[in-house]
MILO-581073 format. One line per 10 residues: their letters; for each residue x negated, y negated, z of N, C-alpha, C. Coordinates in pm, 1 decimal. Layout:
// residues N
A> X:Y:Z:X:Y:Z:X:Y:Z ~ ...
END
This chain:
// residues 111
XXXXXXXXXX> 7714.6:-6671.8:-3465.8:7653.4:-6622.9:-3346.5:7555.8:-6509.6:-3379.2 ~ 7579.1:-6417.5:-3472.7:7516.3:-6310.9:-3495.2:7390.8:-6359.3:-3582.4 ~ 7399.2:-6477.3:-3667.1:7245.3:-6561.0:-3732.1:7179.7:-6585.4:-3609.4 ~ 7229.4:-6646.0:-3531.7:7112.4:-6714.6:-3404.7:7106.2:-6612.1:-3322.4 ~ 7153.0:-6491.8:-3322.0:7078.9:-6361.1:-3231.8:6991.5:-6307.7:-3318.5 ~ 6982.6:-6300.4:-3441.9:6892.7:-6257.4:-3552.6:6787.5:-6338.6:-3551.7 ~ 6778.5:-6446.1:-3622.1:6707.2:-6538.0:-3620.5:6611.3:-6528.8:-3443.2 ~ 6679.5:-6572.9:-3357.1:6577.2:-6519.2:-3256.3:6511.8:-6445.3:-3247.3 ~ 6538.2:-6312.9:-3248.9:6483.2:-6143.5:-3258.0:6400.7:-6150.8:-3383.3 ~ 6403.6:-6208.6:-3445.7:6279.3:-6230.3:-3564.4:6214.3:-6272.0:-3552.8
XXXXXXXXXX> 6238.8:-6445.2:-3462.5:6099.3:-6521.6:-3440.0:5991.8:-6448.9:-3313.4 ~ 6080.0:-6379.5:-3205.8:6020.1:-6294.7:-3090.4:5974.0:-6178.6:-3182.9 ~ 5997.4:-6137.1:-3296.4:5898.4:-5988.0:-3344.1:5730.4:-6074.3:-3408.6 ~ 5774.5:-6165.7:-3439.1:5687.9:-6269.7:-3519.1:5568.0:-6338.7:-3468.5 ~ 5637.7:-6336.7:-3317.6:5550.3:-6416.3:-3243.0:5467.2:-6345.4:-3121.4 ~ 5504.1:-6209.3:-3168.0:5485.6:-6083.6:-3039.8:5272.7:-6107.0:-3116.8 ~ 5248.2:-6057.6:-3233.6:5135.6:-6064.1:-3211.5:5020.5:-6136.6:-3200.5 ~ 5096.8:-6267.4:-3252.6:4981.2:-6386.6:-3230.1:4967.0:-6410.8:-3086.5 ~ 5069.0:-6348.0:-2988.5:5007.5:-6392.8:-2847.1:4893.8:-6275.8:-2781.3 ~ 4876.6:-6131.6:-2844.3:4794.4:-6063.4:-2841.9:4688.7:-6123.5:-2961.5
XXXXXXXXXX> 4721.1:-6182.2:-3008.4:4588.6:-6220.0:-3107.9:4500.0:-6307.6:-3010.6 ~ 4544.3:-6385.6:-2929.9:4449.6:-6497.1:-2909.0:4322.0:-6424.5:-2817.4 ~ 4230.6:-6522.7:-2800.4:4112.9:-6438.3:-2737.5:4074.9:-6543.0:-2612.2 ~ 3987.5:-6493.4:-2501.4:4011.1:-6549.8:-2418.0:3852.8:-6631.2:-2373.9 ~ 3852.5:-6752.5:-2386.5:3763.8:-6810.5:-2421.4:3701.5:-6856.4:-2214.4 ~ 3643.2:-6778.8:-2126.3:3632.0:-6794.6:-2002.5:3484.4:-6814.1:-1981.8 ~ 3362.1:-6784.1:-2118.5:3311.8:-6726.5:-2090.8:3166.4:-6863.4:-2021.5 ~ 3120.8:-6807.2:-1880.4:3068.7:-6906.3:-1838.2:3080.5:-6918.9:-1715.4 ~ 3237.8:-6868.2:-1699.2:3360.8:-6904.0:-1566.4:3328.3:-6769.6:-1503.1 ~ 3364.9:-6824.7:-1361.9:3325.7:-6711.7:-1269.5:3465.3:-6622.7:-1198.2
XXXXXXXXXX> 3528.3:-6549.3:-1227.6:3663.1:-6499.1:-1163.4:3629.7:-6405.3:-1024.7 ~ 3706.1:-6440.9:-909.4:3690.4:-6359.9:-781.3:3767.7:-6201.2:-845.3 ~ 3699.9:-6171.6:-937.0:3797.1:-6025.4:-932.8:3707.8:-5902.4:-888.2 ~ 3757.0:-5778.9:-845.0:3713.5:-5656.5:-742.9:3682.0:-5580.0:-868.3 ~ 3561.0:-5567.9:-882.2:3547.5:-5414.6:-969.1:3483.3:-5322.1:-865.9 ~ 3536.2:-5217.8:-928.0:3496.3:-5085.8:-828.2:3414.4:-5035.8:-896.2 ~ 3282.4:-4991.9:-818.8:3129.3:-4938.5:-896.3:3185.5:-4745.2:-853.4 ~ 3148.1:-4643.6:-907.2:3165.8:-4547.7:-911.2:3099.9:-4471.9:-871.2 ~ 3001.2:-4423.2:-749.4:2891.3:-4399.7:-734.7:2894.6:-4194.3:-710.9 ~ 2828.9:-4156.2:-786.7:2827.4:-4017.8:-777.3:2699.9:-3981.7:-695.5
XXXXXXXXXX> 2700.9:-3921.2:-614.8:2552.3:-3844.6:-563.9:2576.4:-3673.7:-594.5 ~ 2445.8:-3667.9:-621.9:2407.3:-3557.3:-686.7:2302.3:-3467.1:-560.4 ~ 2369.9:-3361.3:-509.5:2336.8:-3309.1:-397.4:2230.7:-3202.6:-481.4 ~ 2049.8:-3176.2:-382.7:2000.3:-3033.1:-496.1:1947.1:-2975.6:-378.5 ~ 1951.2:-2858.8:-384.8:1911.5:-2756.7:-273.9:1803.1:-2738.9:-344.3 ~ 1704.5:-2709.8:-267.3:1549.7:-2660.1:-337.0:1525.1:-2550.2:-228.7 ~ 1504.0:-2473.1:-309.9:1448.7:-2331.5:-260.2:1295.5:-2323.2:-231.0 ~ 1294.2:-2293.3:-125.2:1141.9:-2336.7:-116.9:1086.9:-2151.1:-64.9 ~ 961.2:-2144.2:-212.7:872.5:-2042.2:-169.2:799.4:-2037.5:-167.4 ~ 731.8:-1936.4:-61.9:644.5:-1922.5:69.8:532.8:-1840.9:18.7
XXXXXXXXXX> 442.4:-1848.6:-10.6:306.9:-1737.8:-121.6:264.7:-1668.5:30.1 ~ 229.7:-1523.8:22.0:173.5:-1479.7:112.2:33.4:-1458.4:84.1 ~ -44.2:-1529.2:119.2:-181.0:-1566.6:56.0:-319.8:-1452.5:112.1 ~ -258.6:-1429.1:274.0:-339.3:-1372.2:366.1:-282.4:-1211.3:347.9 ~ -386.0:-1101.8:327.1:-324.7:-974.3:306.0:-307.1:-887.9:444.7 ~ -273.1:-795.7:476.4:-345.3:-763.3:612.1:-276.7:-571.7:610.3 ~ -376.9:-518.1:649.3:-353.0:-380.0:625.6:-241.0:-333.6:684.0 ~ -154.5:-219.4:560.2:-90.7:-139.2:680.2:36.4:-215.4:536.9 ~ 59.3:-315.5:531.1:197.1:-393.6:415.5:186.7:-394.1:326.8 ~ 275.5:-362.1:250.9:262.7:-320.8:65.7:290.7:-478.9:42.2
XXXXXXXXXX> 168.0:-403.3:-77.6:135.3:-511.2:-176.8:261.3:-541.9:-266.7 ~ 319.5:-670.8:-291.4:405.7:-691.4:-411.2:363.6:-663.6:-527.6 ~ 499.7:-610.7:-617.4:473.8:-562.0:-757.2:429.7:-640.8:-850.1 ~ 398.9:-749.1:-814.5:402.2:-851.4:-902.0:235.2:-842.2:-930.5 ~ 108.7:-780.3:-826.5:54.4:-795.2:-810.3:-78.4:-685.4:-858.5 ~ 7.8:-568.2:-853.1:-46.1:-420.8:-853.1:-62.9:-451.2:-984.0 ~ -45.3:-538.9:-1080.5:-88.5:-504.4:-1209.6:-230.4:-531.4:-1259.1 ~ -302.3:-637.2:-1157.1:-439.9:-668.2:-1177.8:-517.1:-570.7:-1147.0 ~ -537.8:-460.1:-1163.3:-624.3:-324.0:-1133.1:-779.1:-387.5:-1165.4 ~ -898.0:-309.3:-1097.5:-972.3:-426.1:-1128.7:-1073.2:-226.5:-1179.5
XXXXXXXXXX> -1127.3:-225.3:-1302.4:-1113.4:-125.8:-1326.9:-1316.4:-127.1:-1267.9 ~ -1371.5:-196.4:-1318.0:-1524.4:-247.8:-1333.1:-1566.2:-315.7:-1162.0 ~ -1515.5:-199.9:-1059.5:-1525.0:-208.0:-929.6:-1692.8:-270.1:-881.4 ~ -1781.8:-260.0:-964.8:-1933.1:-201.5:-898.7:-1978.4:-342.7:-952.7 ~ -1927.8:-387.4:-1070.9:-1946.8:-551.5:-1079.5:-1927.2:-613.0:-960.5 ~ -1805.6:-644.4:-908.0:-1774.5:-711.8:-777.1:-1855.2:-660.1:-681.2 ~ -1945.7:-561.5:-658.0:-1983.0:-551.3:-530.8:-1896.0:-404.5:-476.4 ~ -1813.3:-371.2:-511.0:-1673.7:-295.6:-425.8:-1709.9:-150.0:-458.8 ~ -1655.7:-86.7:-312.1:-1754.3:41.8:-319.8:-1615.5:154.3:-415.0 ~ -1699.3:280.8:-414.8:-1602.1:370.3:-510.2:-1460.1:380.4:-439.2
XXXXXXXXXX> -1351.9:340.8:-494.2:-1210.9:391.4:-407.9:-1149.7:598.9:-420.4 ~ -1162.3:611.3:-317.8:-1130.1:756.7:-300.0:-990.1:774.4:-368.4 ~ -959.8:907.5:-409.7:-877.4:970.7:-525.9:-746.1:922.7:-421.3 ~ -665.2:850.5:-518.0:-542.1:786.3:-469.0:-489.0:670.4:-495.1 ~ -638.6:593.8:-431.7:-676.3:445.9:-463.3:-730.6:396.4:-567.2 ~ -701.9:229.8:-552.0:-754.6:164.8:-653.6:-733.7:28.2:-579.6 ~ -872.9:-39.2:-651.9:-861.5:-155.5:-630.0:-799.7:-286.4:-710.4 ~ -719.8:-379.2:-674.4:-662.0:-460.8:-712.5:-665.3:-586.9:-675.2 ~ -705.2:-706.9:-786.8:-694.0:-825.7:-727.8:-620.5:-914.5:-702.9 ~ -602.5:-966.3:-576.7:-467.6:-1047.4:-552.3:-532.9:-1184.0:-479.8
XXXXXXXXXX> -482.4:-1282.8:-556.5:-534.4:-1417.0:-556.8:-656.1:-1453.6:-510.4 ~ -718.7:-1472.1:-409.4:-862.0:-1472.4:-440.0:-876.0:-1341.7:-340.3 ~ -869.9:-1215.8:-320.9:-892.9:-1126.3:-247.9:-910.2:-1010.3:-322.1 ~ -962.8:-889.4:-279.6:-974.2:-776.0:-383.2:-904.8:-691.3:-249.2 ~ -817.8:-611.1:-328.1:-724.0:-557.4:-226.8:-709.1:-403.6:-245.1 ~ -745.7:-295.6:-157.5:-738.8:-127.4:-178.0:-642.4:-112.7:-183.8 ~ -548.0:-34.1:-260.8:-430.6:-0.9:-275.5:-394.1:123.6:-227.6 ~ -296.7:214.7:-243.9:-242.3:331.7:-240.0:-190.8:362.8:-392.8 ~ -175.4:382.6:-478.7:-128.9:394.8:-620.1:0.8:435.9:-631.1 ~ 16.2:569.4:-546.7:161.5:521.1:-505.0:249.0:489.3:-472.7
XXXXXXXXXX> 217.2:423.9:-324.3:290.3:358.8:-203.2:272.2:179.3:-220.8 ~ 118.4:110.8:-231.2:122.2:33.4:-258.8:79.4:-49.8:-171.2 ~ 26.2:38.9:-4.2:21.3:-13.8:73.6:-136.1:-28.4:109.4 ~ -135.8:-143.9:164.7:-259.3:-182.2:144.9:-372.8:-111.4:251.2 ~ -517.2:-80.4:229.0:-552.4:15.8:290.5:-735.4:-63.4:339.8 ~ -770.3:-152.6:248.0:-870.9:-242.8:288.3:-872.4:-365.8:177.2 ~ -933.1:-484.1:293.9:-928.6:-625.7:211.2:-1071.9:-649.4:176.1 ~ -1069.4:-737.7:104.3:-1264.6:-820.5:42.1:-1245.3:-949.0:-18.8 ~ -1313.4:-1041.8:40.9:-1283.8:-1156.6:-25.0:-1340.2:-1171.1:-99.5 ~ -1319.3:-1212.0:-247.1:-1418.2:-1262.2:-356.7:-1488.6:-1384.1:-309.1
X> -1608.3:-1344.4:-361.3:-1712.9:-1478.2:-318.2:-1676.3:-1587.4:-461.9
END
Protein backbone atom coordinates (compact mmCIF):
# COMPACT_ATOMS: atom_id res chain seq x y z
CA UNK A 1 0.00 0.00 0.00
CA UNK A 2 2.70 2.38 0.91
CA UNK A 3 4.51 1.60 -3.01
CA UNK A 4 1.20 2.69 -4.67
CA UNK A 5 0.91 5.89 -2.38
CA UNK A 6 4.56 6.57 -3.40
CA UNK A 7 4.54 5.67 -6.71
CA UNK A 8 1.50 8.01 -7.16
CA UNK A 9 3.00 11.10 -5.35
CA UNK A 10 5.88 10.69 -7.76
CA UNK A 11 4.05 10.41 -10.90
CA UNK A 12 1.77 13.74 -9.60
CA UNK A 13 5.40 15.59 -8.72
CA UNK A 14 6.41 14.44 -12.34
CA UNK A 15 3.61 15.41 -14.04
CA UNK A 16 3.02 18.80 -12.08
CA UNK A 17 5.31 20.55 -14.72
CA UNK A 18 4.64 19.35 -18.03
CA UNK A 19 1.05 20.59 -17.47
CA UNK A 20 2.54 24.17 -16.84
CA UNK A 21 4.81 23.46 -19.69
CA UNK A 22 2.27 23.29 -22.35
CA UNK A 23 1.51 26.52 -24.26
CA UNK A 24 -1.62 27.65 -25.42
CA UNK A 25 -2.05 27.53 -28.98
CA UNK A 26 -5.60 30.08 -29.41
CA UNK A 27 -3.97 32.27 -31.41
CA UNK A 28 -6.48 33.62 -34.13
CA UNK A 29 -9.50 32.77 -31.68
CA UNK A 30 -11.50 35.39 -30.34
CA UNK A 31 -12.35 35.00 -26.32
CA UNK A 32 -15.42 37.19 -24.79
CA UNK A 33 -13.06 38.13 -21.93
CA UNK A 34 -13.37 41.82 -19.89
CA UNK A 35 -10.14 43.64 -19.74
CA UNK A 36 -10.20 46.67 -17.78
CA UNK A 37 -8.39 49.77 -19.58
CA UNK A 38 -6.96 52.05 -16.72
CA UNK A 39 -7.56 55.48 -17.58
CA UNK A 40 -5.72 58.25 -15.55
CA UNK A 41 -6.58 61.99 -16.20
CA UNK A 42 -4.18 64.36 -15.49
CA UNK A 43 -5.85 67.55 -14.05
CA UNK A 44 -3.37 71.18 -14.80
CA UNK A 45 -4.28 74.42 -13.37
CA UNK A 46 -2.71 77.17 -15.47
CA UNK A 47 -2.08 80.28 -13.94
CA UNK A 48 -2.86 82.78 -16.09
CA UNK A 49 -0.86 86.28 -16.17
CA UNK A 50 -2.22 89.45 -16.81
CA UNK A 51 0.80 92.14 -18.27
CA UNK A 52 -0.21 95.59 -17.29
CA UNK A 53 0.65 97.11 -20.54
CA UNK A 54 -1.23 100.59 -20.09
CA UNK A 55 0.68 102.89 -17.39
CA UNK A 56 -1.36 105.58 -15.81
CA UNK A 57 -0.13 108.20 -13.30
CA UNK A 58 -0.28 108.30 -9.70
CA UNK A 59 0.75 103.75 -9.56
CA UNK A 60 4.10 102.48 -8.96
CA UNK A 61 5.89 101.13 -11.42
CA UNK A 62 6.93 97.30 -10.87
CA UNK A 63 10.44 96.40 -9.88
CA UNK A 64 10.89 94.40 -12.49
CA UNK A 65 10.88 97.38 -14.58
CA UNK A 66 12.76 100.34 -12.87
CA UNK A 67 15.82 98.71 -14.12
CA UNK A 68 15.60 100.04 -17.77
CA UNK A 69 16.73 103.67 -16.79
CA UNK A 70 16.97 105.28 -20.04
CA UNK A 71 20.09 107.42 -19.29
CA UNK A 72 20.48 109.26 -23.14
CA UNK A 73 16.91 111.06 -22.45
CA UNK A 74 17.39 113.87 -25.39
CA UNK A 75 17.86 110.96 -28.01
CA UNK A 76 14.20 109.93 -27.49
CA UNK A 77 12.88 113.28 -27.70
CA UNK A 78 12.24 113.35 -23.60
CA UNK A 79 12.59 116.50 -21.84
CA UNK A 80 15.21 116.96 -18.73
CA UNK A 81 13.62 114.95 -15.59
CA UNK A 82 13.76 117.24 -12.45
CA UNK A 83 16.12 116.15 -9.39
CA UNK A 84 14.34 112.97 -8.09
CA UNK A 85 13.35 111.62 -11.34
CA UNK A 86 14.26 109.56 -13.99
CA UNK A 87 13.12 108.23 -16.89
CA UNK A 88 12.45 104.61 -17.54
CA UNK A 89 11.38 102.35 -20.22
CA UNK A 90 8.58 100.09 -19.84
CA UNK A 91 7.46 98.07 -22.80
CA UNK A 92 6.79 100.27 -25.47
CA UNK A 93 6.28 103.48 -23.19
CA UNK A 94 8.90 105.80 -21.59
CA UNK A 95 7.76 106.21 -18.13
CA UNK A 96 8.84 109.33 -15.32
CA UNK A 97 9.61 107.79 -12.30
CA UNK A 98 10.10 108.90 -8.66
CA UNK A 99 13.61 107.14 -7.80
CA UNK A 100 12.46 106.52 -4.70
CA UNK A 101 8.89 105.76 -4.51
CA UNK A 102 8.57 104.49 -7.98
CA UNK A 103 5.53 106.10 -8.68
CA UNK A 104 4.80 107.08 -11.80
CA UNK A 105 4.69 110.84 -12.49
CA UNK A 106 4.39 111.20 -16.57
CA UNK A 107 3.87 108.75 -19.63
CA UNK A 108 5.36 109.01 -23.58
CA UNK A 109 4.84 106.66 -26.04
CA UNK A 110 7.77 105.58 -28.08
CA UNK A 111 7.20 106.22 -31.66
Amino acid sequence: MKKIALAAIAISLLATPAAFAQQRHDQGRHYDQKREHVVKKRIVNKKVVVKKSRWSRGHALPSSYRRNVVRDYNRYHLRTPPRGYHWVKADNDYVLIGITSGIISALVQAR
